[in-house]
C-alpha positions as CSV (number, residue, x, y, z in Angstrom):
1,X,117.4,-63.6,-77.2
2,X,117.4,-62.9,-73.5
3,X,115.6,-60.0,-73.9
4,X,113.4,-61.6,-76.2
5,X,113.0,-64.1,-73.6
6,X,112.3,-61.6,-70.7
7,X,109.9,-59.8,-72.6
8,X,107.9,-63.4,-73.6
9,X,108.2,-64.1,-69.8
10,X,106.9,-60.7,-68.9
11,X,104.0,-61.3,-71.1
12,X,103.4,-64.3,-69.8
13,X,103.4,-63.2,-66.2
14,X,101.6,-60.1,-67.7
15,X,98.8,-62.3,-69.3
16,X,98.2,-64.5,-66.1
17,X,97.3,-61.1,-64.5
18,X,94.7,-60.0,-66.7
19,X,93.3,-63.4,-66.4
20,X,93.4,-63.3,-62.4
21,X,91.6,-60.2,-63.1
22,X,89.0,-61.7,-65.0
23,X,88.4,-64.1,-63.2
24,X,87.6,-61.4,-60.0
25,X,86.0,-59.6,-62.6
26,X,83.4,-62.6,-63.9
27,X,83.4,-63.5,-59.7
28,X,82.9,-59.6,-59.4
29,X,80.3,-60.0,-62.1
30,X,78.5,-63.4,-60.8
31,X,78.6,-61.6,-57.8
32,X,76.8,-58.4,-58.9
33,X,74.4,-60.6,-60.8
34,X,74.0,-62.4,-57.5
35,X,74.1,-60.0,-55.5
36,X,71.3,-58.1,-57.1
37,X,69.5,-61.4,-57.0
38,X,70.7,-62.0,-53.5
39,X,69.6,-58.2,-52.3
40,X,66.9,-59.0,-54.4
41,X,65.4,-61.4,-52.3
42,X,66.1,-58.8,-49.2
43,X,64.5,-56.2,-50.9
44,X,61.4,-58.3,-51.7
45,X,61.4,-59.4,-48.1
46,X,62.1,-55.8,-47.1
47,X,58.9,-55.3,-49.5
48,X,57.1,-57.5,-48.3
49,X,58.0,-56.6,-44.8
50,X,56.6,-53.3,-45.6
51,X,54.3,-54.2,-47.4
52,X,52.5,-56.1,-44.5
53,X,53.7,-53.2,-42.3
54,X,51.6,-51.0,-44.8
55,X,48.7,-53.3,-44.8
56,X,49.0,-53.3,-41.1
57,X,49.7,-49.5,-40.6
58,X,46.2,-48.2,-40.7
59,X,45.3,-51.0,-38.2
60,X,48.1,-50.2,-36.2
61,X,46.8,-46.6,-36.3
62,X,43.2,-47.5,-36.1
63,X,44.1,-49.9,-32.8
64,X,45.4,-47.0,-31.1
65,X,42.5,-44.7,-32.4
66,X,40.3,-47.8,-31.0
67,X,42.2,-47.5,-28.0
68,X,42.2,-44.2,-27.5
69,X,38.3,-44.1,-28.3
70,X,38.3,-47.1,-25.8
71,X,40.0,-45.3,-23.7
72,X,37.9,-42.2,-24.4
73,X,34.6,-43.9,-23.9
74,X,35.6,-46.1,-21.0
75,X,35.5,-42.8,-18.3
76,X,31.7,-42.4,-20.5
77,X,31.2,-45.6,-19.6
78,X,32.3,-45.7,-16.1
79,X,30.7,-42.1,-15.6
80,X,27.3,-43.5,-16.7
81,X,27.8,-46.3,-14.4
82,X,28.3,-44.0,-11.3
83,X,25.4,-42.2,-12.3
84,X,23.6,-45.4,-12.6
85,X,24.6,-46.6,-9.0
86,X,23.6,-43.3,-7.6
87,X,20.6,-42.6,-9.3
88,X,19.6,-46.0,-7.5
89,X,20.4,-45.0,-4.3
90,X,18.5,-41.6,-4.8
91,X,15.5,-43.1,-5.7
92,X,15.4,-45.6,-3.3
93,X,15.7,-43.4,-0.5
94,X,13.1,-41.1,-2.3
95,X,10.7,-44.2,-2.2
96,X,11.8,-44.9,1.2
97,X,11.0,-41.3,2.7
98,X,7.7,-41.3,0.9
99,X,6.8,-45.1,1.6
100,X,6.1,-44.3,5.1
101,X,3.7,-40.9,3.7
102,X,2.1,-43.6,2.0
103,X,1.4,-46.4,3.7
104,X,3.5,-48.5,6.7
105,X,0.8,-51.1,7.4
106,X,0.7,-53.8,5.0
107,X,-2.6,-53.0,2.2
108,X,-5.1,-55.7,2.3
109,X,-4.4,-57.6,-1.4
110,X,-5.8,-56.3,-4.7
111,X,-7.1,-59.2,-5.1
112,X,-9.2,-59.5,-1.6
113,X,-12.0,-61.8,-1.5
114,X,-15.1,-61.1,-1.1
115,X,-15.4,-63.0,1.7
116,X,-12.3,-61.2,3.3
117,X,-13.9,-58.1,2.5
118,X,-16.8,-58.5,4.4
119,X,-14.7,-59.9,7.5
120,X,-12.3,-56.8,6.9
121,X,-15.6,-54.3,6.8
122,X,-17.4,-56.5,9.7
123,X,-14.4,-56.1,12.1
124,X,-13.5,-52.6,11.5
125,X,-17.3,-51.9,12.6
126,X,-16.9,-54.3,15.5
127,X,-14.3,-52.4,16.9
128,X,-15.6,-49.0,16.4
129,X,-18.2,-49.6,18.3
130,X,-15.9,-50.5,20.9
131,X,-14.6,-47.0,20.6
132,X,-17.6,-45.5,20.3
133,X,-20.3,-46.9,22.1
134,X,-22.3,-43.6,22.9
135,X,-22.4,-43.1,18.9
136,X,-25.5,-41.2,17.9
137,X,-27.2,-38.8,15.6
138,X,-25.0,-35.1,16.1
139,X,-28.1,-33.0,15.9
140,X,-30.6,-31.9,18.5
141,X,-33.7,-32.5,18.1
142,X,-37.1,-33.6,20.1
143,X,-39.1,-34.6,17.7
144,X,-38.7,-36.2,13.8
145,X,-40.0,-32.6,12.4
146,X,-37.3,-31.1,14.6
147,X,-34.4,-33.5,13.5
148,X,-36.0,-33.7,9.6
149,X,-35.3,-29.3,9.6
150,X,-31.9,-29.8,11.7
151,X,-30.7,-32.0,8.7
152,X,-31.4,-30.1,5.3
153,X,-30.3,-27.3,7.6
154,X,-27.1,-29.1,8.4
155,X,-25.4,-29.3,4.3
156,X,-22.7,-27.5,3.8
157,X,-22.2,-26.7,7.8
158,X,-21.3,-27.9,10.7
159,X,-23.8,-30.1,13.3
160,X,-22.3,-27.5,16.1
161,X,-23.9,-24.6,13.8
162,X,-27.2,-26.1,13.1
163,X,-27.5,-27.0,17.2
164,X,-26.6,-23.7,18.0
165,X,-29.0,-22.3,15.4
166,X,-32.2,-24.5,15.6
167,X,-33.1,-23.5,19.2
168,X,-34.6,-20.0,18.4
169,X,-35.9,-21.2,15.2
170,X,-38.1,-24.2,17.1
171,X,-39.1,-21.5,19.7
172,X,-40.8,-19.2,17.2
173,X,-41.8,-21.7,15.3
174,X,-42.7,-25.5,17.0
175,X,-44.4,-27.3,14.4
176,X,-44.7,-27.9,10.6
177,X,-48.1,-25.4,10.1
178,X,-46.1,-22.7,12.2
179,X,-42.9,-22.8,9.8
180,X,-45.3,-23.2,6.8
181,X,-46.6,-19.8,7.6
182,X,-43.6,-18.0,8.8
183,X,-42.4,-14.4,7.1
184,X,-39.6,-16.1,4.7
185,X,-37.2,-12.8,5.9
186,X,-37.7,-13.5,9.7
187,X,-36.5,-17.0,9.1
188,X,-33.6,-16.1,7.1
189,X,-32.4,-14.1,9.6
190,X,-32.6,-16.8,12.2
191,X,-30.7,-19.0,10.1
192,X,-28.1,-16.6,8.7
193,X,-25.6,-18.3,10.7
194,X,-26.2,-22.0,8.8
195,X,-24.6,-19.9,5.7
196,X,-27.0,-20.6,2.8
197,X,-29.7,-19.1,4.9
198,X,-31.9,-17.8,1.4
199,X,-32.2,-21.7,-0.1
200,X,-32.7,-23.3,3.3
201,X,-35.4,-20.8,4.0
202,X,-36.9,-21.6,1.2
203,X,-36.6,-25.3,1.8
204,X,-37.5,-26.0,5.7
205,X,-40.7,-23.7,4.4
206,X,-41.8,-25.8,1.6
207,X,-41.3,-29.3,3.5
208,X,-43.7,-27.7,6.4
209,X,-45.9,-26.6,3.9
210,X,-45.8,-29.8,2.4
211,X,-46.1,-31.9,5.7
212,X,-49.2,-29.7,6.6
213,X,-51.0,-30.0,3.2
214,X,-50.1,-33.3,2.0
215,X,-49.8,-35.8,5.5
216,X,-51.4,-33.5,8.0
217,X,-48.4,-32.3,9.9
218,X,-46.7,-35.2,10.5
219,X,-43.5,-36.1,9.0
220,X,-44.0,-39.5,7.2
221,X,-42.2,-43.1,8.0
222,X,-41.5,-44.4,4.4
223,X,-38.3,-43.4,2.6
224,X,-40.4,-42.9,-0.9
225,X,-43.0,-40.0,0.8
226,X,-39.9,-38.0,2.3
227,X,-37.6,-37.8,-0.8
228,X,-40.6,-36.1,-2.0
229,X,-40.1,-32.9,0.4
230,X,-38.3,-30.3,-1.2
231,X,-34.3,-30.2,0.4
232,X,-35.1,-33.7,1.3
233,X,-32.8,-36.5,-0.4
234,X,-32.2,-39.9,0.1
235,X,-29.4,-39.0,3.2
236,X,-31.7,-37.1,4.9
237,X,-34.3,-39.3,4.8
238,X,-32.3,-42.3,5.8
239,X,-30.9,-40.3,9.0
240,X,-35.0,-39.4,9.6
241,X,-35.9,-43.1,9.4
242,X,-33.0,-44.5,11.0
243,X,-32.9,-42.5,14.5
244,X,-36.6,-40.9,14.6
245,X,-38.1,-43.9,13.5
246,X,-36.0,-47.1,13.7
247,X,-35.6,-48.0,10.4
248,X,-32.6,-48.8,9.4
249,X,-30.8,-46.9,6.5
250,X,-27.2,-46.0,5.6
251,X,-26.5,-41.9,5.9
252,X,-23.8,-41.5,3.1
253,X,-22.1,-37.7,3.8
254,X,-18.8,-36.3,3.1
255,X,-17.6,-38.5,6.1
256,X,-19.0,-41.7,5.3
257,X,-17.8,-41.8,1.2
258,X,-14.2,-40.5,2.5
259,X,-13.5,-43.6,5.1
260,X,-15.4,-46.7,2.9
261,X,-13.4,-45.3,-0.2
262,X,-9.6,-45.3,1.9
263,X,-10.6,-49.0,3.6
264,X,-11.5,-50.2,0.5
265,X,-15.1,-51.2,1.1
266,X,-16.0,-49.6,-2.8
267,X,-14.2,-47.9,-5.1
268,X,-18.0,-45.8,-6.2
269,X,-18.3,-42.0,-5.7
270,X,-22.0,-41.7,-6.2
271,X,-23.7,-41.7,-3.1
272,X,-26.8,-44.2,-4.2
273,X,-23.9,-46.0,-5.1
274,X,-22.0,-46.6,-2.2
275,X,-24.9,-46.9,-0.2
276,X,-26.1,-50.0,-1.9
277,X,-22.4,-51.0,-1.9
278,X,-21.6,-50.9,1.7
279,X,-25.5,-52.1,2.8
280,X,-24.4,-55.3,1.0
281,X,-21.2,-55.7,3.1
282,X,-23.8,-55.5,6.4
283,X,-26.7,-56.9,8.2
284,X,-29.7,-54.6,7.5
285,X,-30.2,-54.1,11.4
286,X,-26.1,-52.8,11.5
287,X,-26.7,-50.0,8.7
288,X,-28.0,-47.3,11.4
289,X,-25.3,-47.6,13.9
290,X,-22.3,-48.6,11.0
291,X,-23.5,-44.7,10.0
292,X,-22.6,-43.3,13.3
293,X,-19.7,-45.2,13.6
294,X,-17.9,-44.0,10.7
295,X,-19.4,-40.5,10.8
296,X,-18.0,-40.4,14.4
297,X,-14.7,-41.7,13.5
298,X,-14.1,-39.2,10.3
299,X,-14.8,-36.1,12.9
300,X,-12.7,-37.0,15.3
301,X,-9.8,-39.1,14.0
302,X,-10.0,-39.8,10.5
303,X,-9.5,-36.4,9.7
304,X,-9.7,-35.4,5.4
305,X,-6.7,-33.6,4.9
306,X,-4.4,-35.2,7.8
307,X,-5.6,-38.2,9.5
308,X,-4.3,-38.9,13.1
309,X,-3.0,-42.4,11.8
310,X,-0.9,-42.9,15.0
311,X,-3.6,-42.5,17.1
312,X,-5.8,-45.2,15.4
313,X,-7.7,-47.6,17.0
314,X,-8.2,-49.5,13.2
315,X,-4.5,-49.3,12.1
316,X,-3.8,-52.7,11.1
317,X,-7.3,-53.2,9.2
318,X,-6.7,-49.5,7.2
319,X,-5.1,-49.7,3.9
320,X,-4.7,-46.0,3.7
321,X,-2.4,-46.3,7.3
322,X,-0.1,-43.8,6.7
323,X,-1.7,-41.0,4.9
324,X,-1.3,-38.8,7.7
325,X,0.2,-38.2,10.9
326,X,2.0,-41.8,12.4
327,X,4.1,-40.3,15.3
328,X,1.8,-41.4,18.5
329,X,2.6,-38.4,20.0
330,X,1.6,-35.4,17.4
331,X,-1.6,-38.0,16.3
332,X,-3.1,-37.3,19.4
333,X,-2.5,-33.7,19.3
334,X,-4.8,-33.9,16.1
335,X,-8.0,-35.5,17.8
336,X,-11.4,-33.8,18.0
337,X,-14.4,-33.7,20.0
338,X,-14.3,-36.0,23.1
339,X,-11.4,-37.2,21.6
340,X,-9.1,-34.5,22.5
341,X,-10.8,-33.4,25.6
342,X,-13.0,-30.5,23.4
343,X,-16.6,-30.4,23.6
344,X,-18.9,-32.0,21.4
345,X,-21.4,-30.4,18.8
346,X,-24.9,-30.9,20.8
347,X,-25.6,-29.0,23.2
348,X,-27.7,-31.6,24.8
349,X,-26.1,-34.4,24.4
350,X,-27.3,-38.1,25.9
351,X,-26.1,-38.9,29.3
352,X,-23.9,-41.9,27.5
353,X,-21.6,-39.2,26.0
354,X,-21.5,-37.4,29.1
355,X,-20.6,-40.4,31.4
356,X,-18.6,-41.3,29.2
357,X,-16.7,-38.2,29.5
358,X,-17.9,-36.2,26.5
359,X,-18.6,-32.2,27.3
360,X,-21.9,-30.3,25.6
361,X,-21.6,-28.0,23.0
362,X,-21.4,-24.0,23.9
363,X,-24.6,-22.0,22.7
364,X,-24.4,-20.0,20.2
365,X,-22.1,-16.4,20.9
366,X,-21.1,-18.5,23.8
367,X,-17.1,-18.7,24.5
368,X,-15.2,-21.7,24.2
């Protein structure tokens, strides 16, 4: 019985222990259903932890490529921008060396007046005649046959040449019938030094001939009868009619179209052109004297290729100030002529050049 009752006993305490093991076992079991549900929830944050982190690792990637491009282009950028700023400062001081080559005086306005124009053009004259008051005609000559030869014997030479030239050709042959009969080789050879000496002959020859058949020797007054003479063109004529007659006319050469064209008097290149141009800027009575004023001034200072800007007398009227030389000092080391203490190019000059300081021209084969 005691046995019996220690063994019941046992089984009893034995039973309660499978049951306390149950019950850890269902807690065990709620717990790994739980638990699963529990890491469940972890594991979907972890999920969607990565998953976000997934999403967001290619961004996270691509920022850093972005940055590193960034940071890639930025020494581009800043590269490009140093080359801007000194690009800049190149070509400004490239503008400001050759500003200066260009022009320092202030250029009269585009948009000038017409009005202002004619001031501009009035005054420049004004004061060249100040600077040249002995102005005249840079040939010798005694007579209007003499100067009419001296001038289609003066293209493509120098006045010097033709005054150095003409005196043994006007003491073999004085007058219009004796040229018209001359030996065409014993002129050539007179006037070899003119350069051109075959087509000259051949023209101072023709206009005697002309002047003897056709107005008895005498050279004529009217611009239409001299254009006429072979050699003879509207130039020639007008320096004829202007200082062997009186009448006034506007002598367009290489001289006179260079200076109207850089003051800005006409933009024309034809001669006829810029002869009707310019007369229209002047009083009819100014055209003779406006020729030698300019014509005097481009020989001595207003030079073609370099211009002795410095040395001026017109500097704040010229729009082309600064084409050439500006220094004071080497300006006046280009002058010519009277200008810079040389000789002139007659070699009789009128006794206003000569008081006035200017030196005759050497003969020809003379020194100096």
């Amino acid at each position: 019985m005691a046995e019996a009752a220690s063994a019941t006993r046992k089984a009893a305490v034995k039973k309660p222990a499978p049951a306390k093991e149950a019950a850890p076992a269902k807690k065990a079991a709620s717990a790994r259903k739980s638990s699963p549900a529990k890491k469940a929830s972890p594991a979907k944050k972890t999920a969607a932890k990565k998953a976000p982190a997934a999403n967001q690792a290619p961004v996270a990637k691509k920022a850093p490529a972005a940055k590193k491009a960034t940071a890639t282009k930025a020494p581009v950028r800043k590269a490009t921008l140093k080359k801007a700023e000194i690009a800049p400062k190149k070509a400004s001081a490239a503008v400001e060396k050759a500003a200066p080559a260009k022009t320092i005086a202030p250029k009269p306005p585009r948009e000038e007046s017409r009005t202002a124009l004619v001031r501009r053009a009035r005054r420049i004259n004004r004061e060249l005649a100040e600077v040249y008051p002995y102005a005249h005609p840079e040939l010798d000559f005694d007579s209007p046959f003499q100067l009419l030869v001296a001038t289609v014997l003066s293209a493509q030479t120098t006045d010097l040449r033709v005054n150095q030239t003409t005196p043994a050709l006007f003491a073999k042959y004085p007058n219009p019938e004796d040229l018209a009969a001359a030996n065409p080789e014993e002129v050539e050879e007179i006037l070899r030094p003119c350069g051109f000496f075959r087509a000259k002959t051949r023209s101072v020859t023709g206009l005697s001939k002309a002047l003897t058949e056709e107005f008895g020797g005498e050279v004529p007054g009217r611009l239409e009868d001299l254009v006429k003479l072979p050699g003879v063109g509207r130039k020639t004529a007008f320096v004829v009619l202007g200082n062997a007659f009186g009448h006034p006319g506007i002598t367009v050469d290489t001289h006179f179209q260079r200076l109207v064209r850089r003051w800005q008097w006409t933009d024309e290149t034809d001669p006829d052109k810029i002869e009707a141009a310019v007369g229209a800027l002047f009083p009819k009575s100014d055209w003779t004297d406006l020729s030698h004023h300019v014509i005097w001034h481009g020989r001595r200072i207003c030079h073609a290729r370099k211009p002795a800007c410095g040395a001026c007398p017109i500097a704040p009227l010229c729009p082309a100030y600064g084409e050439g030389e500006t220094d004071p000092e080497k300006a006046r080391k280009l002058l010519k002529y009277e200008k810079g203490g040389f000789p002139g190019q007659r070699l009789n000059p009128p006794q206003a050049y000569l008081d006035a300081g200017g030196k005759p021209a050497p003969p020809l084969g003379a020194a100096g």
